[in-house]
LODRENPA-75027 format. One record per atom (N, C-alpha, C): x, y, z. Coordinates in steps of 0.001 Angstrom, whole numbers, padded with zeros to 6 digits, always signed. Example, Ala and Ser with C-alpha at 12.3 -4.5 7.8 and 13.67 -1.06 7.14 Angstrom:
+013190-005690+007800+012300-004500+007800+013200-003300+007800+012850-002250+007080+013670-001060+007140+012900+000030+007870
//
This chain:
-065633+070612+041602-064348+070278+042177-063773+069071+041445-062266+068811+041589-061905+068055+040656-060908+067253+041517-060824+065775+041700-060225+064968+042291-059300+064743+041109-057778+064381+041586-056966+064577+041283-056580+062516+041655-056695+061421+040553-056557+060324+040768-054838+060497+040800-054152+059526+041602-052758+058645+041467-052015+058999+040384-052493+058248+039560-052078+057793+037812-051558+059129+037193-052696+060194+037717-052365+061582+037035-051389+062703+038315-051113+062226+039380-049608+062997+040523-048301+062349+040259-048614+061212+039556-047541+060111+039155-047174+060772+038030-047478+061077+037424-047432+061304+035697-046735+063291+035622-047265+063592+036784-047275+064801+036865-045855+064890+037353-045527+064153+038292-044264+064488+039106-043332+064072+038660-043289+063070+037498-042039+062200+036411-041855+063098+035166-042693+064160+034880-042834+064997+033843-043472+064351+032911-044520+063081+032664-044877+062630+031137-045951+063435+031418-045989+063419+030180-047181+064477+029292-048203+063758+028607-049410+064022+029433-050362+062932+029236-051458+064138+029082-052661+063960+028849-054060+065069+028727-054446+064968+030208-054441+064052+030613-054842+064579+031917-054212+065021+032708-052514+065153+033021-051381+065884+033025-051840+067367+032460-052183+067390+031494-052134+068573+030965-053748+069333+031321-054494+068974+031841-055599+069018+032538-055658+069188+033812-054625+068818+034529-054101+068989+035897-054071+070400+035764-052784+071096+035113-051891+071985+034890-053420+073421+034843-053914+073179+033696-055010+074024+033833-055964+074098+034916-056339+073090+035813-056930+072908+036736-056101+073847+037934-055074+073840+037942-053861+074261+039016-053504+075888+039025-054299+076431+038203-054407+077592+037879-055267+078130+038513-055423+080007+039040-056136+080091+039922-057365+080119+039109-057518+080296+037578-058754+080260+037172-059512+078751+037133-058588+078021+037562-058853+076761+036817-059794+075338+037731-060672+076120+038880-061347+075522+039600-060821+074533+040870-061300+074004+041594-060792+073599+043073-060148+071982+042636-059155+071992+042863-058322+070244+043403-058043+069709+044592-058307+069227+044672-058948+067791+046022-057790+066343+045749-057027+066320+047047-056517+065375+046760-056825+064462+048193-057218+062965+047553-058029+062537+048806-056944+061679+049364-057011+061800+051108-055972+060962+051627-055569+059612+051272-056411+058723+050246-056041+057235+049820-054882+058269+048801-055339+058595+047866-054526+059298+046667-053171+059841+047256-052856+060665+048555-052150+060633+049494-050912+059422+049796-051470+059071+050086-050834+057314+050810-050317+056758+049444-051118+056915+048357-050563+056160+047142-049411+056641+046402-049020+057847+046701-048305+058963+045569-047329+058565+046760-046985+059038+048108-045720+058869+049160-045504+057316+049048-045969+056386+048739-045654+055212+048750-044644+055086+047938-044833+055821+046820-044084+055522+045833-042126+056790+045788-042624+057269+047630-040987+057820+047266-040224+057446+047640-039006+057880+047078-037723+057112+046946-036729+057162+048187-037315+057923+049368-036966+058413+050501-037595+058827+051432-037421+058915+052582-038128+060121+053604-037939+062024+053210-037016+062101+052770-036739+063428+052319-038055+063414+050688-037504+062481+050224-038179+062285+048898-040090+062723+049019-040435+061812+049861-041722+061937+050544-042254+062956+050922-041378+063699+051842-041947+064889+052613-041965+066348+051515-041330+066118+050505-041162+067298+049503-042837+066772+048838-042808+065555+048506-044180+065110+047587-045509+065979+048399-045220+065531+050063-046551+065535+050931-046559+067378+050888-045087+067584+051552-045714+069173+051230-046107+069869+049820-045779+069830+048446-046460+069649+047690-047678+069456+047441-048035+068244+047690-049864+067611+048010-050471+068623+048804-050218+068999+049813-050771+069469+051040-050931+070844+050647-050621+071531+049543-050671+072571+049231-052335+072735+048159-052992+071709+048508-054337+071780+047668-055309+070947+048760-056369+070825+048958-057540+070686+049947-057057+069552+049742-056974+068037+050993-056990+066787+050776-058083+066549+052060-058279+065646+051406-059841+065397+052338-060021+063551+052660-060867+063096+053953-060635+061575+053856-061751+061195+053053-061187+059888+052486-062446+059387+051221-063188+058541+051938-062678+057579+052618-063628+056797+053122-063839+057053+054490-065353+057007+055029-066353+056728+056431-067411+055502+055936-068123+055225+056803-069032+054246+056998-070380+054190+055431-070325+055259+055273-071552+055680+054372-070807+055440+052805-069369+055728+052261-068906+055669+051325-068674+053955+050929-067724+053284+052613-067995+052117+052692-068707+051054+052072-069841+051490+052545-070963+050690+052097-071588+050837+050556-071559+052185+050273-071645+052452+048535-070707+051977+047796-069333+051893+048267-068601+051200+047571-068322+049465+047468-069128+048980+048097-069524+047730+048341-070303+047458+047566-071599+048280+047440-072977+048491+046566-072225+048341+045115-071569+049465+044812-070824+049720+043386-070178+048257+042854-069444+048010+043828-068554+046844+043329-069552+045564+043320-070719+044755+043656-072081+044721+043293-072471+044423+042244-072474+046501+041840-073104+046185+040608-072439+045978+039510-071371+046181+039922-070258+046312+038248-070199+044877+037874-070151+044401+039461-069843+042465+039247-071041+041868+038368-072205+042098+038874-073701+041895+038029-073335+042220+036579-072703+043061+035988-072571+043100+034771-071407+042596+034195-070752+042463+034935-069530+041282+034615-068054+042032+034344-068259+043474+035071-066913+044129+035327-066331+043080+036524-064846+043140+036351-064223+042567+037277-063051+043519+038031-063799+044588+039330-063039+045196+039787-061585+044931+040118-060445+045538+039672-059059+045200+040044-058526+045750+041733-059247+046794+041426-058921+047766+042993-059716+048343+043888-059624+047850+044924-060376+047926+046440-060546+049581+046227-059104+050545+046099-059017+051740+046233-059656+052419+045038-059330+052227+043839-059889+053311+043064-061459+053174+042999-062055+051888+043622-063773+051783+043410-063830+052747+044675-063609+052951+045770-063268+054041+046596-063604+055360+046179-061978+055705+045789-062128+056735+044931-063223+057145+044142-063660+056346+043106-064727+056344+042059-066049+056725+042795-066541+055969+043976-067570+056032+044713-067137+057536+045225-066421+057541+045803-066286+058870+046808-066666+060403+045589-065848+060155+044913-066620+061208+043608-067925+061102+043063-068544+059602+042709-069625+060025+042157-070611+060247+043416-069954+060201+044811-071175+060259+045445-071346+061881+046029-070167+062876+046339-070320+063805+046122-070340+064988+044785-070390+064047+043557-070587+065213+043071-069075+065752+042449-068647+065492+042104-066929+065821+041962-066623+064917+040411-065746+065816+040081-065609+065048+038658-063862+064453+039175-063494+063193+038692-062150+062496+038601-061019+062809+037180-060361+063343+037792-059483+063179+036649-058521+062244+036814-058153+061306+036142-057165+059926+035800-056551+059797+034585-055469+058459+034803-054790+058500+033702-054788+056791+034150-056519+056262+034564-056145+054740+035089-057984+054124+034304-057120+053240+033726-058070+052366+032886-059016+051816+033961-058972+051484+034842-060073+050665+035567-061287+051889+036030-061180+052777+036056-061917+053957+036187-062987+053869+034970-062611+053541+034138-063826+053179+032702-065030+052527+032780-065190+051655+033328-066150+051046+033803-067302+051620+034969-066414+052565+035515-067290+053280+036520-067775+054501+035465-067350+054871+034827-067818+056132+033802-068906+055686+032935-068371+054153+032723-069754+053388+031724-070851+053291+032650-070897+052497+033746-072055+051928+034734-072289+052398+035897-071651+053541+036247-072232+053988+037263-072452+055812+037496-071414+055961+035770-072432+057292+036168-070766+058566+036395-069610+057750+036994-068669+058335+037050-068582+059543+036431-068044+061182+036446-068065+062466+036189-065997+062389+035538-065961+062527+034647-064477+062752+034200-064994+063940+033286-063694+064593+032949-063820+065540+032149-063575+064944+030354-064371+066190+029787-064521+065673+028951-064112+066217+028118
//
């Protein structure tokens, strides 16, 4: 399954043409395996519309692929763990949410697709699943 980061619904919905944009697109296909859009990823993409009308076209859109909640008590705490260890090596997490995100994928099993630099560090040190 393939989580569908911010960076790449942003990119998608302005029309730039990015690889992971274009990785979406194949993903979005019925051959092209399951997309997961998690309710933080949710909240982040409607934040950014330009309206209530604007919004509700985005959400129904979104809502047209499995969205699921990222964080409970158990992700919580791994993502606490994560941010931890990245610090021990002298990453300096920028975002509460995408170590979230990041955790919530590598802990089920799910590969991330992004178009967000701070995600790198989780691919280096913890193991993070992006396509390749």
């Amino acid at each position: 399954m393939i989580v569908v980061d911010t960076s790449v619904w942003i990119n998608f919905l302005k029309a730039v043409e990015t690889d992971a944009v274009r990785a979406l697109r194949r993903a979005i296909t019925p051959r092209g395996g399951e997309v997961i859009v998690g309710d933080l990823v949710l909240l982040e993409v409607l934040q950014g519309a330009r309206n209530d009308l604007h919004a509700a076209r985005m959400e129904r859109d979104l809502r047209s692929f499995r969205v699921v909640g990222m964080l409970d008590s158990q992700i919580a705490a791994l993502t606490a763990r994560n941010f931890r260890l990245l610090r021990a090596v002298g990453v300096r997490v920028r975002g509460t949410v995408d170590l979230i995100i990041g955790t919530f994928c590598f802990h089920h099993g799910h590969t991330l697709l992004h178009d967000d630099r701070d995600f790198e560090p989780m691919v280096r040190h913890l193991g993070l699943r992006v396509p390749s």
